[in-house]
PATORDO-94788 format. One record per residue (C-alpha): x, y, z; residue number from 1; chain. Coordinates in Angstrom, 1 decimal, m for minus. Each point is the difference from the previous one (the first is absolute). Layout:
<nulos>
<nulo <X Y Z> NUM 'A'>
...
</nulos>
This chain:
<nulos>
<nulo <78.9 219.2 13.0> 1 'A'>
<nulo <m1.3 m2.7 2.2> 2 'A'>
<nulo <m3.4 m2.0 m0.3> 3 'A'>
<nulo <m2.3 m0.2 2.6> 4 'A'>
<nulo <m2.6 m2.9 0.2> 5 'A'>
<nulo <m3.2 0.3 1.7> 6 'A'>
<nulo <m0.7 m2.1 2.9> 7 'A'>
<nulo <m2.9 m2.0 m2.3> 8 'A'>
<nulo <3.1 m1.2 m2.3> 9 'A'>
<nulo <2.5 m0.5 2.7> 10 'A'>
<nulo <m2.7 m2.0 1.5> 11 'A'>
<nulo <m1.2 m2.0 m3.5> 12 'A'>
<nulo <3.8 m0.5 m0.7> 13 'A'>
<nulo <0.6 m1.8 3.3> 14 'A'>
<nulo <m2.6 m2.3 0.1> 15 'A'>
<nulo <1.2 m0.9 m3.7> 16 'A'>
<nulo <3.5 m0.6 1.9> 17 'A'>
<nulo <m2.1 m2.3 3.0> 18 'A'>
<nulo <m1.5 m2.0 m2.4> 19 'A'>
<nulo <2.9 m1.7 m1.1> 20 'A'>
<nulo <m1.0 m0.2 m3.2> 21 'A'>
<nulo <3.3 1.7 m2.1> 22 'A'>
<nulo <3.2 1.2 1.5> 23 'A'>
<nulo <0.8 3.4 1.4> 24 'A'>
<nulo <2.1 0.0 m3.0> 25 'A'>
<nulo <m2.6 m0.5 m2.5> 26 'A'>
<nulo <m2.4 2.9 2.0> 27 'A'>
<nulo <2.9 2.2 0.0> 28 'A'>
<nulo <0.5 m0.1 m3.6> 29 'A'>
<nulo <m3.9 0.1 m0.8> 30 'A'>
<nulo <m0.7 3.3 1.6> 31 'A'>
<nulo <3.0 1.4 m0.4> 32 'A'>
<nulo <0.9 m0.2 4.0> 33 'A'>
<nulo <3.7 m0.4 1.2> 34 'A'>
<nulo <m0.1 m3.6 1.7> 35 'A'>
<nulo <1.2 1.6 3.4> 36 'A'>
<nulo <m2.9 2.5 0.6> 37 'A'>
<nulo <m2.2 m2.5 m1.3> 38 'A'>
<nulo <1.2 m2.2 3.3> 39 'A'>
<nulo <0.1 3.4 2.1> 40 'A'>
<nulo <m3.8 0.0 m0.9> 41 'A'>
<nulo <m0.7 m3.6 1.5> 42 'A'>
<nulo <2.2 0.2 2.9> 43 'A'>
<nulo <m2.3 3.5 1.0> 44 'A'>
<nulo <m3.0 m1.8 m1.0> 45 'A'>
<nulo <0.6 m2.9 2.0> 46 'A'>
<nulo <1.2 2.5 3.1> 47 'A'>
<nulo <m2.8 1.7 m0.1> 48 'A'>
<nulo <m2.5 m2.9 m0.7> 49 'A'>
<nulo <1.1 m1.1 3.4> 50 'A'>
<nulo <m1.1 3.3 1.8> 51 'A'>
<nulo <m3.0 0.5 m1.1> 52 'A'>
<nulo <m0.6 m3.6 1.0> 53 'A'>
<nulo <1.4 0.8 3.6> 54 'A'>
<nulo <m1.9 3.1 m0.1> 55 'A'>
<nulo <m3.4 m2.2 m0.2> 56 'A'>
<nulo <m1.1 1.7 m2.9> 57 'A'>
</nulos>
């Protein structure tokens, strides 16, 4: 069965990954994440950061 994550999580985790603070490693293993979806999560957050810049918003 797989886990979904609100976007409030996705979002808190993400900004715990920008902040530079612990590895992706270390946030993986705290919540229980898989390392590569943690970075699948930044990469969209960081994609879509920039649109709704562009956008004006």
């Amino acid at each position: 069965m797989r886990k979904s994550y609100s976007g409030e999580f996705k979002a808190k985790v993400v900004l715990e990954i920008l902040k530079e603070e612990k590895t992706i490693s270390q946030i993986a293993s705290e919540y229980g994440i898989h390392p590569n979806q943690l970075l699948k999560w930044k990469k969209e957050a960081i994609r879509s950061l920039a649109e709704v810049l562009e956008d004006g918003r």
